[in-house]
C-alpha positions in Angstrom: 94.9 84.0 108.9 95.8 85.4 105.4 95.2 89.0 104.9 92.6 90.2 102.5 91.8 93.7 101.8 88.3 94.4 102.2 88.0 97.9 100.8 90.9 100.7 99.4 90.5 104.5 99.2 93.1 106.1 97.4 94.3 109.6 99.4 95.8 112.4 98.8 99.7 112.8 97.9 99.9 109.0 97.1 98.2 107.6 99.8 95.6 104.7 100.3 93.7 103.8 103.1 93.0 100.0 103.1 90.7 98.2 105.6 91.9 94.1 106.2 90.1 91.3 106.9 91.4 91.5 110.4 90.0 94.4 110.9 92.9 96.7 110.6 92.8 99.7 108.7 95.9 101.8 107.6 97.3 104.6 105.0 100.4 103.6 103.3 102.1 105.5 101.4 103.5 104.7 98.0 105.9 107.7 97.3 109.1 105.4 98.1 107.5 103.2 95.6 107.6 105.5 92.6 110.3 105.1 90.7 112.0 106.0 87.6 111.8 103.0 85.7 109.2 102.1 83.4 107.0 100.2 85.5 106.6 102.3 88.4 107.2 105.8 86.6 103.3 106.1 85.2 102.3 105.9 89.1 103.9 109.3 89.0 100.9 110.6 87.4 98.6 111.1 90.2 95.6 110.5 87.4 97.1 107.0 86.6 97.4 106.5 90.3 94.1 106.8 91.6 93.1 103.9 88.9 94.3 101.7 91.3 92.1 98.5 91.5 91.5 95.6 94.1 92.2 91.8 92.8 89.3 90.0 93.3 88.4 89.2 96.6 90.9 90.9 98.2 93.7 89.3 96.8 95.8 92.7 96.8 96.1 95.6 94.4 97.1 96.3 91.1 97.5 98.7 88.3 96.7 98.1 84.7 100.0 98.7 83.4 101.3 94.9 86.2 102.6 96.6 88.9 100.7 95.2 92.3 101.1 94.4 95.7 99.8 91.5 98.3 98.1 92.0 100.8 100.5 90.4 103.6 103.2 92.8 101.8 100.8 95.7 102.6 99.2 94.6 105.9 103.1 94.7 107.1 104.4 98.1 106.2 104.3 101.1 108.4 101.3 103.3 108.2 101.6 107.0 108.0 101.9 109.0 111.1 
């Protein structure tokens, strides 16, 4: 089964809680993500960050500025002790 994100809920500290299609839910954490290059730089701004949307039907997630993830990406990482 591909994963789909059903709902996201963006945390404190650069954190978001996703719940999958699977019925998994986990918080990733998108700190080792931020660069300082000038697409991931403007996640830096935890204002910019929390506009964090969900492609359509769960597809993954995206900012406005292009930078996004899948969900299989996502469903695979660790999740935050």
């Amino acid at each position: 089964m591909l994963a789909h994100i059903l709902d996201i809920k963006v945390l404190d500290d650069y954190e978001i809680k996703f719940e999958f299609n699977d019925g998994v839910c986990k918080i990733i954490d998108f700190k080792p993500f931020i660069k300082n290059d000038s697409l991931t730089k403007p996640l830096a701004d935890m204002d910019y960050f929390e506009k964090v949307k969900l492609y359509d039907r769960g597809r993954g997630i995206y900012w406005d500025n292009g930078y996004d993830f899948c969900p299989d990406y996502l469903r695979e990482l660790e999740t935050v002790e």
